[in-house]
N, C-alpha and C positions, 0 to 999 in steps of 0.2 A: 407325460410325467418326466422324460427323460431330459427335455428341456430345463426344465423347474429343477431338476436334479444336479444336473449341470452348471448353470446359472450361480446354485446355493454353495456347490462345492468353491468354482471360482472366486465365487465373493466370499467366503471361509477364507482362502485362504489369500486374500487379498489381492488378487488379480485385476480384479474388476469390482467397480460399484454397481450394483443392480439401483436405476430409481427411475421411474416413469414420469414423462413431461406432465405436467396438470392436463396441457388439448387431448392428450393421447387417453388420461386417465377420464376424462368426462367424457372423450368418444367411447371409452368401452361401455361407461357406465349408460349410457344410450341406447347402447346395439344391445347389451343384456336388458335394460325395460322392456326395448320394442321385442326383443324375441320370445318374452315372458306373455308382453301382453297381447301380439299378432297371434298367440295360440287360440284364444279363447272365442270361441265361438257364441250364438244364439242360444243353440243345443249345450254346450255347455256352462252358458251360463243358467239355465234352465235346469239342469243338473244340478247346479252347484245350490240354486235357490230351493230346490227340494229337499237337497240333504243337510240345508244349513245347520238345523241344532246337533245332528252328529259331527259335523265335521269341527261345531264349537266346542265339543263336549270335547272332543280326540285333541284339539289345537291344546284347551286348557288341560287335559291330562298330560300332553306333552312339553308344555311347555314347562309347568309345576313337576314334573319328573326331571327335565334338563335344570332349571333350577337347584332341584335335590341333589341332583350329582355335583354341578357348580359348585354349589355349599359343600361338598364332600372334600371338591379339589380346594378350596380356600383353605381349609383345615390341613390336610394333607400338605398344598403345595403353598402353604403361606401364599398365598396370591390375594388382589383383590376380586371380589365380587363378578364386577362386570368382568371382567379378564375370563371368569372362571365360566361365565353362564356363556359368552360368545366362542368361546372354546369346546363347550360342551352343547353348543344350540343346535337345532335341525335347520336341517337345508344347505345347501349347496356353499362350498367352500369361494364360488365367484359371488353369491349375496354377501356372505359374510365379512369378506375382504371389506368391500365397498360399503357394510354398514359399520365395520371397526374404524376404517379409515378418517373417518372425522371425529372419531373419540383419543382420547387419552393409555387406551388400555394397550397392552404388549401384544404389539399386530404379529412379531413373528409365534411367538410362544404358541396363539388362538389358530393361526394358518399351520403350525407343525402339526398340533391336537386337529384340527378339519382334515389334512390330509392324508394323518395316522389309521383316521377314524377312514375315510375314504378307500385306502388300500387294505384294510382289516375287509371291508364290506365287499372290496372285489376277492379277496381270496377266502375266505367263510364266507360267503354268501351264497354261492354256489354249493358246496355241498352241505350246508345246512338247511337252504329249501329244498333241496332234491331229501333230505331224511324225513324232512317234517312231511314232504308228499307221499313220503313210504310209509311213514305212521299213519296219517289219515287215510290212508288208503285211494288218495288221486292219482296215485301212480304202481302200477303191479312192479312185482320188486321181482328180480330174475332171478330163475330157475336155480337153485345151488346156494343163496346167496342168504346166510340169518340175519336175523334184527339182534 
């Protein structure tokens, strides 16, 4: 992060222009498929064919919940549509980039909101699973210590 932090400040305040070659932008877009799809395994595909209608069920619940929020920020931030739903989409802030980047929509505004959202998950994310494992009770909660 501290790159990209860097990088945003300098180019704020006019030092430098941030923009990547097109060879360099389709090598990444490359090295990100192949290291998405070298994951996947026999065994995992085989996984994934068992739990297809859940995993369809969870896709269309989330995807129609990111939506609902999108449609929230459109109201809210006078924005368009698309702007608001890739702003508000799952998944990884390096897909997202790369699936805005041939659209129309305000690439910085959807990259601040992805990586808002990114640093929110690294800092609640830790003690918000560690509470929800002390309320179900997967984790014994030490000696002294109330709910």
């Amino acid at each position: 992060l501290v790159p990209m932090v860097v990088a945003t400040v300098l180019q704020d305040v006019g030092l430098v222009r941030v923009e990547l070659p097109q060879p360099l932008l389709v090598a990444s877009y490359v090295v990100v498929g192949w290291a998405i799809g070298l994951r996947f395994t026999r065994e995992a595909f085989r996984e994934a064919a068992r739990s297809l209608p859940a995993v369809l069920g969870s896709m269309a619940t989330l995807i129609a919940g990111c939506a609902a929020i999108g449609w929230a920020l459109t109201l809210v931030g006078h924005l368009d549509m698309l702007t608001a739903y890739f702003a508000t989409s799952p998944g990884g802030a390096d897909s997202i980039a790369i699936i805005t980047a041939g659209t129309s929509v305000d690439i910085p505004l959807v990259m601040a909101i992805q990586v808002g959202r990114f640093v929110a998950v690294l800092l609640l994310g830790p003690p918000l699973a560690r509470r929800a494992a002390q309320l179900t009770g997967a984790v014994q909660q030490p000696a002294g210590e109330s709910t």
